[in-house]
C-alpha positions as CSV (number, residue, x, y, z in Angstrom):
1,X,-14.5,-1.8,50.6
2,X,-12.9,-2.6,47.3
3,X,-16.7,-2.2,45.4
4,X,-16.6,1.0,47.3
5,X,-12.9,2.1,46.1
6,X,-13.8,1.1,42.5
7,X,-17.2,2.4,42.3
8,X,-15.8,6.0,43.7
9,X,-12.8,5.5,40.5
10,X,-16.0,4.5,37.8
11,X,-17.9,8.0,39.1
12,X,-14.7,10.2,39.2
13,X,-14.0,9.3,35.5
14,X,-17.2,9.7,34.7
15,X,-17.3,13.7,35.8
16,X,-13.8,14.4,34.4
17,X,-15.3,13.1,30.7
18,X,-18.5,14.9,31.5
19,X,-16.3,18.0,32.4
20,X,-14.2,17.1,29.2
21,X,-17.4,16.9,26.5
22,X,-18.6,20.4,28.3
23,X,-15.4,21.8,27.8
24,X,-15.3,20.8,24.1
25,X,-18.6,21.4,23.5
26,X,-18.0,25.3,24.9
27,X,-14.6,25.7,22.5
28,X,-16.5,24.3,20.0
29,X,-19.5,27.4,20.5
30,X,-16.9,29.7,21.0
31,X,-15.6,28.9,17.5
32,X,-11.7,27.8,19.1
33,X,-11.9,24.7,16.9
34,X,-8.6,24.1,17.1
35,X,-8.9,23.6,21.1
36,X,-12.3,21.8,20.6
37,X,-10.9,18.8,18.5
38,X,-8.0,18.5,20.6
39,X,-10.5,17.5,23.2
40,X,-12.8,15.6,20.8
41,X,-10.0,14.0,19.4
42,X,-9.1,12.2,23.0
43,X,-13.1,11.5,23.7
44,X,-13.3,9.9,20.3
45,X,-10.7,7.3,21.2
46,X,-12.4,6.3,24.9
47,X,-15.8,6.1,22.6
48,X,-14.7,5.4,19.4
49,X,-18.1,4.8,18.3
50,X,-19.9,7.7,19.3
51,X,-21.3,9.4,16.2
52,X,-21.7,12.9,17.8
53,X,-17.9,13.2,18.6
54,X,-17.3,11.5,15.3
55,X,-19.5,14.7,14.1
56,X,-18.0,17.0,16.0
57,X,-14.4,15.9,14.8
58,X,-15.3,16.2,11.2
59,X,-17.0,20.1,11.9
60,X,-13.8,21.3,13.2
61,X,-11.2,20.2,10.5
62,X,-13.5,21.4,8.4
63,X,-13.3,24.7,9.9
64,X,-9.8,24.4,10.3
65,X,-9.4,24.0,6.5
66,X,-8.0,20.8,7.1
67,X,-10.2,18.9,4.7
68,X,-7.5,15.9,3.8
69,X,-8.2,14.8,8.0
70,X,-11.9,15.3,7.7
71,X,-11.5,13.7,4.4
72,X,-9.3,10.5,5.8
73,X,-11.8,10.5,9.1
74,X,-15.1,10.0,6.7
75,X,-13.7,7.4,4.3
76,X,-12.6,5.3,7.6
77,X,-16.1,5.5,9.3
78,X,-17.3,4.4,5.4
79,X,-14.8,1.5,5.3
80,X,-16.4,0.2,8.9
81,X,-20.2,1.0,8.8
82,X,-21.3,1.4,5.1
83,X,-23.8,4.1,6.6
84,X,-25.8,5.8,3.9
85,X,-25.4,9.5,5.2
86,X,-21.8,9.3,5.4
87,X,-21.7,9.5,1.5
88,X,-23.4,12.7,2.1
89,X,-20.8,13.9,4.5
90,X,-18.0,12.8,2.0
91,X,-19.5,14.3,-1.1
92,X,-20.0,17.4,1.0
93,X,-16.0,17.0,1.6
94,X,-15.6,17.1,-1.6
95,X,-17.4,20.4,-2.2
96,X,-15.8,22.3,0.6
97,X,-12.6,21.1,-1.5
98,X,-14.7,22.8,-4.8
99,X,-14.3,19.3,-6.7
100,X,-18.4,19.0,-7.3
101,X,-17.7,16.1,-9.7
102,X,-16.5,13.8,-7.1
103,X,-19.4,15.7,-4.4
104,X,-22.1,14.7,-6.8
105,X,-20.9,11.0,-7.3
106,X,-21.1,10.2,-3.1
107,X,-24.6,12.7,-3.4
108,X,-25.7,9.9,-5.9
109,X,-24.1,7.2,-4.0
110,X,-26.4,8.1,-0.9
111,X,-29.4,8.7,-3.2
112,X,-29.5,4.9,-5.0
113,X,-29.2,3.3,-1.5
114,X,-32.4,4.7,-0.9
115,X,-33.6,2.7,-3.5
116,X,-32.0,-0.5,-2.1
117,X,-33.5,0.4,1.6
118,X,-36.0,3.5,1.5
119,X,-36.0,3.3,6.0
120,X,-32.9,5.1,5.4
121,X,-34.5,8.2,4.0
122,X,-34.8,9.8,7.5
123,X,-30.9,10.3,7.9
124,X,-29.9,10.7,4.8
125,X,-32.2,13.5,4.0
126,X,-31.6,15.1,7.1
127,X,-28.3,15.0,6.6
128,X,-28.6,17.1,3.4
129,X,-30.8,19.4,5.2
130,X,-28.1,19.8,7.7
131,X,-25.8,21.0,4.4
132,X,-28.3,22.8,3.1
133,X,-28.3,21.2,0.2
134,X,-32.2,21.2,-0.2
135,X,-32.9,19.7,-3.8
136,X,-31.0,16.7,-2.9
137,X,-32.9,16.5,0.6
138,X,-36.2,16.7,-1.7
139,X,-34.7,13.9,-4.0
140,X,-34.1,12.0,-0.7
141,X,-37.8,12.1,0.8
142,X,-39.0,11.7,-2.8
143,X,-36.9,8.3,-3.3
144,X,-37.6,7.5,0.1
145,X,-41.7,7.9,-0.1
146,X,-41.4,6.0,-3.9
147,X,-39.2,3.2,-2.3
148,X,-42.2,2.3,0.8
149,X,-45.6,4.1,-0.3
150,X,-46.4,3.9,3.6
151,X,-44.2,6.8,4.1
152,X,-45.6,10.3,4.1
153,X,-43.0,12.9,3.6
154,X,-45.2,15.7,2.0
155,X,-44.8,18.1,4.7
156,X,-40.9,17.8,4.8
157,X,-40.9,18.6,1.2
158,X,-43.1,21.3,1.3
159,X,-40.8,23.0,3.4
160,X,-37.9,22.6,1.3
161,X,-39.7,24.0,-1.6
162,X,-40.8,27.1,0.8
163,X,-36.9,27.4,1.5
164,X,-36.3,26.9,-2.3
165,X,-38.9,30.2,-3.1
166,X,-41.2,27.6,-4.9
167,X,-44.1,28.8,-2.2
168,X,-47.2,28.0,-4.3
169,X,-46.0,24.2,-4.9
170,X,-45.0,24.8,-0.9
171,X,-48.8,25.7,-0.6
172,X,-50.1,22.6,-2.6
173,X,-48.0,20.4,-0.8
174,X,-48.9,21.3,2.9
175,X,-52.6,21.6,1.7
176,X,-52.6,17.9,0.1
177,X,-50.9,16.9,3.0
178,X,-53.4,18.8,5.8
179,X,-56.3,16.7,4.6
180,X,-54.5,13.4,4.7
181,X,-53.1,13.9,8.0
182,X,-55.6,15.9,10.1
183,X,-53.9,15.4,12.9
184,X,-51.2,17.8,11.8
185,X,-53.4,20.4,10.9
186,X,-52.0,22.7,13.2
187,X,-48.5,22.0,12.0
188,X,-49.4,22.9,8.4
189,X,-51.5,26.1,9.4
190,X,-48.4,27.2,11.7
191,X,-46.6,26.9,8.2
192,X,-49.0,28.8,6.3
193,X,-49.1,31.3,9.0
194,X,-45.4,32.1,9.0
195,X,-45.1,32.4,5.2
196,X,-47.8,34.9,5.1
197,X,-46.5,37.2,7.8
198,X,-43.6,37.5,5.7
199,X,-45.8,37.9,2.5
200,X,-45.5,42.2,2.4
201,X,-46.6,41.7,-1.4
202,X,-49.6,39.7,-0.3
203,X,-48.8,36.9,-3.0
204,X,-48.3,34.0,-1.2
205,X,-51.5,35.0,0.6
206,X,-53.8,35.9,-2.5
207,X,-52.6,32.2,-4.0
208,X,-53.1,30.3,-0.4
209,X,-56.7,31.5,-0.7
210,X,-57.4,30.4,-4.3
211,X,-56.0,27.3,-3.7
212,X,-58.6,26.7,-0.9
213,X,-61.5,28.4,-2.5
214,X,-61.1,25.4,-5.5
215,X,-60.1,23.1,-3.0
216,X,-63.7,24.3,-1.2
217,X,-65.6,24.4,-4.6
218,X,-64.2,21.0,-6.0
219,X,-65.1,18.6,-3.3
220,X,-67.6,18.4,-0.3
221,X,-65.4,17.7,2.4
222,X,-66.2,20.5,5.0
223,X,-62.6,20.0,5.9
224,X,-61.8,22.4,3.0
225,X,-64.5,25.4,4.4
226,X,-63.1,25.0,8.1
227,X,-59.8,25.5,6.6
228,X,-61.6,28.4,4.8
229,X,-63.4,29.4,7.4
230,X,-59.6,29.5,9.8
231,X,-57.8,31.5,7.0
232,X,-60.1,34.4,7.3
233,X,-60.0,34.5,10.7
234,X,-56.4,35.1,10.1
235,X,-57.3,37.8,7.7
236,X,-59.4,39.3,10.2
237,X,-62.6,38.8,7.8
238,X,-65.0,37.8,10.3
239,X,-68.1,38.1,7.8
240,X,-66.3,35.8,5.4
241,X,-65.8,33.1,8.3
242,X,-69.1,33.1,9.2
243,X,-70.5,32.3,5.5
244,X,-67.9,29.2,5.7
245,X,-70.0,28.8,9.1
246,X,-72.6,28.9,8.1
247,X,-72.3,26.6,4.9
248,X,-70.3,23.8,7.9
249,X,-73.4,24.5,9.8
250,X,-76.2,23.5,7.3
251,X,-75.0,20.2,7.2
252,X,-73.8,19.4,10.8
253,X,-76.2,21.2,12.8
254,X,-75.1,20.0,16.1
255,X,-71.6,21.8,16.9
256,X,-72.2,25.3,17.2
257,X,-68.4,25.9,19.2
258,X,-66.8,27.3,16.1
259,X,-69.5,29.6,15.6
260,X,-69.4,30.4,19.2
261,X,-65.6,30.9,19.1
262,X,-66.0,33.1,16.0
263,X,-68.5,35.5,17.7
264,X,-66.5,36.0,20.3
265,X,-63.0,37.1,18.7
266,X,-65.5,39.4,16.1
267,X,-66.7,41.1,19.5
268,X,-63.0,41.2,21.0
269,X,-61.9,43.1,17.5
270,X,-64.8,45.4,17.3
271,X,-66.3,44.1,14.6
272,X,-69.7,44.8,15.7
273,X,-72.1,44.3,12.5
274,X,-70.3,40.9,12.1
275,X,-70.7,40.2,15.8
276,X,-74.9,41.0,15.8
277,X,-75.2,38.6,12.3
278,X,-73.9,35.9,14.2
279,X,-75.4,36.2,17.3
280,X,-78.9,36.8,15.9
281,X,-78.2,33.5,13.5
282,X,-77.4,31.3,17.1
283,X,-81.0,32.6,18.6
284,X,-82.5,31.6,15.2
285,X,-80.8,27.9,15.7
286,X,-80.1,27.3,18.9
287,X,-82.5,25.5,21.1
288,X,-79.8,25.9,24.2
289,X,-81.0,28.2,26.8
290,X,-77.5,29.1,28.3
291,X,-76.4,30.2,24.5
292,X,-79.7,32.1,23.9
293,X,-78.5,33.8,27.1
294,X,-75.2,34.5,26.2
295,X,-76.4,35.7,22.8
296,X,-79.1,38.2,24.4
297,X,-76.3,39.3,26.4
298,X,-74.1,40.1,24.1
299,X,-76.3,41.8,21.8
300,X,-77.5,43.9,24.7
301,X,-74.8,45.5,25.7
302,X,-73.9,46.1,22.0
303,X,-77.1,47.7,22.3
304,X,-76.3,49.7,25.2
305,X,-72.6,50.9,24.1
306,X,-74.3,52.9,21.4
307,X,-77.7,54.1,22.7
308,X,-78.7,57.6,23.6
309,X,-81.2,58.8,26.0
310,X,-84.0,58.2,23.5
311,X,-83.5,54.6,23.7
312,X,-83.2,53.5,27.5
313,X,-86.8,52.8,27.9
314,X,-87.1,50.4,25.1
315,X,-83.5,49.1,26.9
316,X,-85.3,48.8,29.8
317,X,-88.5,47.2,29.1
318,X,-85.9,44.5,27.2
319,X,-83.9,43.3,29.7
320,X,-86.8,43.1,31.9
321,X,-88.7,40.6,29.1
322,X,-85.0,38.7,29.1
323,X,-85.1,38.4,32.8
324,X,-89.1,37.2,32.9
325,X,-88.2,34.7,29.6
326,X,-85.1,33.0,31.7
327,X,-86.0,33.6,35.3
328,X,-83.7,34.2,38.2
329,X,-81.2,31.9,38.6
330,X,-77.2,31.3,38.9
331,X,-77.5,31.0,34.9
332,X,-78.7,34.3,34.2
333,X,-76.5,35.8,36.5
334,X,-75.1,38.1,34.0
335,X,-78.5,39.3,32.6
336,X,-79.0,40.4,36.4
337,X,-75.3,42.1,36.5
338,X,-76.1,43.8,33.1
339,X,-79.2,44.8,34.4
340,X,-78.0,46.7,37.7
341,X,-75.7,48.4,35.2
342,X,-77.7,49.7,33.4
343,X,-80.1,50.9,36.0
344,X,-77.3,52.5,37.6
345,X,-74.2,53.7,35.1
346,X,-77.3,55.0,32.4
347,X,-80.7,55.4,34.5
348,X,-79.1,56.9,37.7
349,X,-81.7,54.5,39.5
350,X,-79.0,53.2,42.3
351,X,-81.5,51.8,44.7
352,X,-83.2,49.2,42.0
353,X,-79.4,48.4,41.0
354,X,-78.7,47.6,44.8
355,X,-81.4,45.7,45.1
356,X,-80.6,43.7,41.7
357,X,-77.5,42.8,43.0
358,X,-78.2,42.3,46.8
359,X,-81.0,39.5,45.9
360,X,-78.1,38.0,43.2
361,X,-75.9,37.6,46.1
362,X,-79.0,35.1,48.0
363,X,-78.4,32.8,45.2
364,X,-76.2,29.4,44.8
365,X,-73.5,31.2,43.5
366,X,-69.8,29.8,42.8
367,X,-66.9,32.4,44.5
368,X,-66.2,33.7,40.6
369,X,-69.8,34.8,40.3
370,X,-70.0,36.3,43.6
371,X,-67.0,38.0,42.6
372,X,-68.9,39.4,39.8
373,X,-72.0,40.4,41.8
374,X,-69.5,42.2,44.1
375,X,-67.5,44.0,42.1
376,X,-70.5,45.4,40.1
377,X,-72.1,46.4,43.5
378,X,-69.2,48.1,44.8
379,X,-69.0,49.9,41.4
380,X,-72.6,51.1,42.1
381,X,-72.0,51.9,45.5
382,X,-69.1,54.0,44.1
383,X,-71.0,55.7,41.7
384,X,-73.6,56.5,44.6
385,X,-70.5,58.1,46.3
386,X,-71.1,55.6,49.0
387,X,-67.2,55.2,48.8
388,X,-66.6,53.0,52.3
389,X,-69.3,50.6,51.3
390,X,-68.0,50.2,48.0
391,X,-64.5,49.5,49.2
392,X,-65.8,46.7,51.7
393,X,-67.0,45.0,48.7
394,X,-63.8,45.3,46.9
395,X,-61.7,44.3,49.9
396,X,-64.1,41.2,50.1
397,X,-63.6,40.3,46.7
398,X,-59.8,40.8,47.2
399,X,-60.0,38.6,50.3
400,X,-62.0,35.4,48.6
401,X,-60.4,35.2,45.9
402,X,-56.3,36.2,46.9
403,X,-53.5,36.4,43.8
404,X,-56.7,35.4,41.2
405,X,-56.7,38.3,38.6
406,X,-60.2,38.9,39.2
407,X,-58.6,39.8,43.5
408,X,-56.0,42.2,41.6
409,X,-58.8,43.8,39.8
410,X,-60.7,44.5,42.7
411,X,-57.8,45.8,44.5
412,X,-57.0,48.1,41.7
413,X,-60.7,49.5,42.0
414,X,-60.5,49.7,45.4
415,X,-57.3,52.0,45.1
416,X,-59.0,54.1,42.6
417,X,-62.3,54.8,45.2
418,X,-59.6,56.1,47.7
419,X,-58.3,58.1,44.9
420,X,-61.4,59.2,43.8
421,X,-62.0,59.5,47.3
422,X,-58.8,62.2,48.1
423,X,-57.0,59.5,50.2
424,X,-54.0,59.6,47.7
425,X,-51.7,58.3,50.7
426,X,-53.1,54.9,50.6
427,X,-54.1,54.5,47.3
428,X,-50.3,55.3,46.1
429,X,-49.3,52.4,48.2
430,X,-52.1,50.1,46.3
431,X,-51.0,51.5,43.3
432,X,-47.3,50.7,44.2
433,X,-47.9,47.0,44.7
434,X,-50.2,46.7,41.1
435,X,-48.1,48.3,38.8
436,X,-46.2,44.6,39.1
437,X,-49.3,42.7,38.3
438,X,-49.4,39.8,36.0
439,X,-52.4,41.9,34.1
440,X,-50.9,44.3,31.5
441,X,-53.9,46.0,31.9
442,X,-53.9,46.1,35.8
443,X,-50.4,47.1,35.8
444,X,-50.5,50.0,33.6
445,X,-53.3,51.5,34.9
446,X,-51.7,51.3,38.4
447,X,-48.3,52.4,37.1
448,X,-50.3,55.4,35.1
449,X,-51.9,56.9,38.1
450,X,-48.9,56.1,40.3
451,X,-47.2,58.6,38.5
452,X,-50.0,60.5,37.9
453,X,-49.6,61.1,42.2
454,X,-46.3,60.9,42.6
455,X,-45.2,63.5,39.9
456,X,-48.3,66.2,41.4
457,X,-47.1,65.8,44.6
458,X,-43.3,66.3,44.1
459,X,-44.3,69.3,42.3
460,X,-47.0,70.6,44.9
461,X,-46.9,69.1,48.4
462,X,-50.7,70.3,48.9
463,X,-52.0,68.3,46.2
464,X,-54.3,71.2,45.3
465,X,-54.2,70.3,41.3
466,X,-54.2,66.6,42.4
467,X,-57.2,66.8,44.4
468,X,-58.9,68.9,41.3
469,X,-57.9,66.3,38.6
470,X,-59.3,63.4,41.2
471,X,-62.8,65.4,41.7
472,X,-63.0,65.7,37.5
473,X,-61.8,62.1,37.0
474,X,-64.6,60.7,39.4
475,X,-67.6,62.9,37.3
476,X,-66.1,61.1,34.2
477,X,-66.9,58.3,36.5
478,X,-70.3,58.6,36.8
479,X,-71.1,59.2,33.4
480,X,-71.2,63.5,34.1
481,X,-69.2,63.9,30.8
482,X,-70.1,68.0,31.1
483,X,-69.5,68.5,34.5
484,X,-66.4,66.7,34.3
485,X,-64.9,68.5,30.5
486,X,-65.4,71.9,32.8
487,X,-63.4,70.5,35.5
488,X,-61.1,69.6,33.8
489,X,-60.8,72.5,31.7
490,X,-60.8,74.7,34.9
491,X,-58.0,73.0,35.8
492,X,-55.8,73.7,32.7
493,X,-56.7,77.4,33.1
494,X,-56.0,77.2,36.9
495,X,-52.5,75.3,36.6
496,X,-51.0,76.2,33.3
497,X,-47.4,75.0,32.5
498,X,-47.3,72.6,35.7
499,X,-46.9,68.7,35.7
500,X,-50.5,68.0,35.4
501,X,-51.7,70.0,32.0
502,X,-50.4,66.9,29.8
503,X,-52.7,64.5,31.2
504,X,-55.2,66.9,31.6
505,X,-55.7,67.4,27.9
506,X,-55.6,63.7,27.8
507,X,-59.0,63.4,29.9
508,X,-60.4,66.4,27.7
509,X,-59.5,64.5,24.4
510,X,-61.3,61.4,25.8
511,X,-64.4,62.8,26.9
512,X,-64.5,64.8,23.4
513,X,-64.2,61.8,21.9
514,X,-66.8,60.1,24.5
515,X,-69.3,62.8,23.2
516,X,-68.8,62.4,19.4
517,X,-66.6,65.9,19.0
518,X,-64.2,64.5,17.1
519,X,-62.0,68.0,16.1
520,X,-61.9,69.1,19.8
521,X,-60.3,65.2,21.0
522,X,-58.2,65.4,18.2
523,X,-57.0,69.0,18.7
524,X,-56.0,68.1,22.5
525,X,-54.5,65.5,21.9
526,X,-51.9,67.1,19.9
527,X,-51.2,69.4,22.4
528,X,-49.8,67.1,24.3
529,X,-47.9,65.8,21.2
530,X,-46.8,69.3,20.3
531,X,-46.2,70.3,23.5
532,X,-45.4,67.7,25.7
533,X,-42.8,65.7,23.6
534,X,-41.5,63.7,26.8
535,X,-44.4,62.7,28.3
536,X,-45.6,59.2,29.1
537,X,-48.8,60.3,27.9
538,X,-47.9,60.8,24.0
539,X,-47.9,57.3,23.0
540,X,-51.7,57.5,24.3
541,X,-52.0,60.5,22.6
542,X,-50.7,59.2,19.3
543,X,-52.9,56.1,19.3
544,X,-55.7,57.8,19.9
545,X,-55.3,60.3,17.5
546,X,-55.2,57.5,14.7
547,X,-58.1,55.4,16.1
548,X,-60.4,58.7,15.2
549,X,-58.6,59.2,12.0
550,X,-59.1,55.4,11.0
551,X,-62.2,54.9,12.5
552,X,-64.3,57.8,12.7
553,X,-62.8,60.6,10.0
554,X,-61.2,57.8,7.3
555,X,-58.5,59.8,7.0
556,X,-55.9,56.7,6.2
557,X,-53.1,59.2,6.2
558,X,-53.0,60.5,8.9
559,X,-54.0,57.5,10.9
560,X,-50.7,56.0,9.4
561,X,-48.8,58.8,10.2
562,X,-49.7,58.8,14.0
563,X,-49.5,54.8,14.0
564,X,-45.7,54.6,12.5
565,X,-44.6,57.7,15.2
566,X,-45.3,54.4,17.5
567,X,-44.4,51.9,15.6
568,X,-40.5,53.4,15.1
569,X,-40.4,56.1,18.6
570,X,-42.2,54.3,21.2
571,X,-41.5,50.6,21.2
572,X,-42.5,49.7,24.6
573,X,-45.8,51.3,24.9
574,X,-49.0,49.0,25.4
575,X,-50.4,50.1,22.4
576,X,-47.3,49.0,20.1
577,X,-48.7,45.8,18.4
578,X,-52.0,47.2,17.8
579,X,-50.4,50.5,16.2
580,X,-48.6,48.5,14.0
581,X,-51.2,45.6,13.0
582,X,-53.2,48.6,12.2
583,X,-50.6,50.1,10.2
584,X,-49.7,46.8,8.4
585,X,-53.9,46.7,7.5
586,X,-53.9,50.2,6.5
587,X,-50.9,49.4,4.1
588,X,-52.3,47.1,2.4
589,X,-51.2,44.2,4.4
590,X,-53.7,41.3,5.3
591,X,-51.2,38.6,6.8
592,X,-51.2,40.3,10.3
């Protein structure tokens, strides 16, 4: 009973300090220092040797201007430990008082016992870092590194000199230090990173480069053209990379995954020249049938993203060759997908997509692939306007694969079929649940024609525009870009003035732009700019307005114009980061 009694006592005190250190802790945040050392004051005397409330003591009667305590508090911890740092606290006493003289003498004081024990370079030159006094923190790992040559302190110091301004010495430093310490490559390149994001002028950038081109050209070390070959990925120079590449490549043939990884974020950025060099260069050295595969593929539907009529048979005749060279199999299970799409989306030849896909579905497929087969054949089966049988597919995928991202994509196109479909009822509620999706993407096209229902359905409870807009959106579907700009344009003479004429002009824009008539996408699109200043559709409008003056007309300009009306008026659309990367390149700027 007594253990009991005395081990209950032990535990109360124990939560009444805890409570006590919180409580001090939080006056102390608040800036009440003159309640937090009170507090301190009484925790310091049940743990007189606790250096954090020793800390914490000193911070407050410093803040309270009571430098003679904070002063008296110092020299007594001095008397007892003889700790290094604690010259550096004193000395900083001395400064708060403006008497440098005496601050430099303890500064100095804590700088030669470095040379007596350099182990204690970690908390002394912290503890000037914590003062910001940086030169002396750079004296201290410089003593400290001198004093025991197994210490490394490059990267602390390159820091310092970044916070000094000295960033080419910064650059030097965490460059020496990279190649030395491998391992912390990612730490230095974080570094590097940070500094040039901040670098408007592009200095710091221009001189990062130089340093590693003569790094590159003095020595043989392909550390020096990976590091290369990583800064113009930063850059977004994708060509560039791929010479470093290249040059890694000639002398270890065997890892490819760079080049792999490279090829990949040059197709993600639309880089698409860049993206067909590379690829063609794997065929040309790789004896790896899945990468051949993956190259094929790749430079396929390059292929097919830019073709016209003229060239589907030669398309044709290819992937059939690709499918004869590799065969039928689980592996070329996206040959066969790109196939059927092909035959159906650009040939209008359903039944041989079908049948593609139907005898893709016989194989030893993994539930992801399936997934994949699936989805393409319910898209097929959508096209075909076989909209039941394409939402069984969907609702299967959905079912197999429940909360993947691949199951919310399936739902999402299963919504738009009912849509398509005139079953608005159902696919708002769809639409309802996706808008919260993980998937940016999912989410705002759910939330987009969510409101694209909702807000034609307040307005008219027959749904007669709706039903219009849904008939034009599902010919853009299918790739009936005529049929579906006269729809649409029907419907803007039909239902002037009325809720759905701003995304209206949106669809006409995009199918304008679809077919090459730059002017007309452009003038429809700032319609709804002119017109339709509250819209949710004018961010789109904006963006794509400078995507066809940057990419297409070269007009910088204007691209920058429509770019910073995003940038500074709509902060929370989708397109935000992009709009201003863009902006940043058009500037001038390189370190996006």
């Amino acid at each position: 009973m007594k253990k009991i009694v005395t081990l209950i006592l032990f535990l109360s005190s124990m939560l009444v300090f805890s409570q006590s250190e919180h409580l001090a802790q939080n006056y102390f945040d608040r800036g009440e220092f003159d309640k937090a050392i009170l507090i301190y004051e009484d925790l310091i005397k049940a743990q007189p040797n606790n250096y954090v409330y020793f800390q914490k003591q000193v911070l407050c009667y410093q803040q309270l201007k009571q430098l003679d305590k904070s002063q008296a508090l110092i020299q007594n911890k001095i008397d007892k430990t003889k700790q290094a740092n604690l010259y550096v606290e004193l000395g900083y006493n001395y400064q708060l008082q403006k008497n440098q003289e005496k601050a430099d003498k303890n500064y100095k004081i804590a700088l030669d016992k470095l040379i007596e024990n350099p182990n204690n370079v970690y908390v002394v030159a912290s503890t000037f870092e914590q003062k910001s006094l940086i030169e002396q923190a750079i004296q201290a790992y410089e003593l400290g590194a001198k004093g025991n040559p197994a210490l490394n302190f490059d990267y602390q110091i390159a820091l310092l000199h970044g916070q000094l301004g000295h960033l080419e010495l910064m650059a030097d430093k965490l460059l020496d230090y990279s190649i030395i310490n491998q391992a912390n490559l990612p730490l230095v390149q974080n570094q590097l990173v940070r500094f040039m994001m901040e670098d408007s002028q592009k200095n710091f950038t221009e001189y990062v480069k130089k340093a590693l081109l003569i790094r590159t050209q003095k020595t043989q070390d392909l550390f020096w053209n990976q590091f290369m070959s990583w800064f113009f990925v930063q850059q977004k120079e994708y060509g560039k990379a791929f010479i470093q590449e290249k040059a890694i490549f000639k002398r270890n043939p065997d890892n490819f995954f760079n080049i792999i990884n490279l090829v990949k974020l040059a197709i993600q950025e639309d880089e698409t020249e860049t993206a067909k060099e590379i690829l063609n260069f794997i065929l040309v050295n790789t004896q790896d049938l899945e990468l051949q595969m993956e190259a094929h593929y790749q430079l396929t539907s390059m292929e097919i993203d830019k073709a016209t009529a003229k060239d589907y048979p030669v398309i044709k005749d290819k992937l059939e060759l690709l499918l004869k060279q590799f065969g039928i199999s689980p592996y070329s299970l996206n040959l066969q997908i790109l196939k059927a799409h092909f035959d159906a989306f650009y040939l209008k030849q359903f039944e041989p997509a079908k049948t593609t896909l139907t005898n893709a579905l016989n194989l030893p497929l993994n539930n992801y692939q399936k997934a994949d087969v699936k989805i393409e054949l319910a898209d097929v089966l959508l096209l075909d306007e076989k909209f039941n049988q394409a939402i069984i597919y969907y609702a299967q995928v959905e079912d197999d694969l429940e909360n993947d991202e691949i199951s919310h994509e399936a739902s999402l196109k299963m919504a738009k079929a009912s849509y398509f479909k005139g079953d608005f009822d159902w696919a708002q509620k769809q639409f309802k649940v996706l808008k919260s999706s993980t998937s940016q993407l999912i989410s705002n096209d759910a939330m987009e024609l969510f409101l694209l229902i909702s807000d034609n359905t307040v307005e008219d409870s027959t749904q007669v525009a709706l039903k219009k807009f849904a008939k034009a959106d599902f010919l853009a579907y299918q790739n009936k870009n005529t049929e579906a700009l006269q729809a649409f344009k029907m419907i803007l003479e039909q239902h002037k003035e009325q809720s759905i004429e701003d995304v209206t002009l949106l669809r006409i824009g995009k199918l304008y732009e679809k077919q090459k008539d730059f002017q007309q996408a452009l003038n429809n699109f700032q319609q709804i700019i002119d017109k339709h200043a509250e819209s949710i559709y004018i961010d789109e409008a904006l963006f794509f307005s400078a995507e066809i003056y940057r990419k297409q007309l070269q007009d910088v300009e204007k691209a920058k114009a429509n770019y910073e009306k995003i940038i500074f008026n709509h902060p929370d659309s989708i397109y935000f980061v992009e709009a201003r990367n863009n902006f940043r390149k058009l500037r001038g700027d390189t370190n996006l």
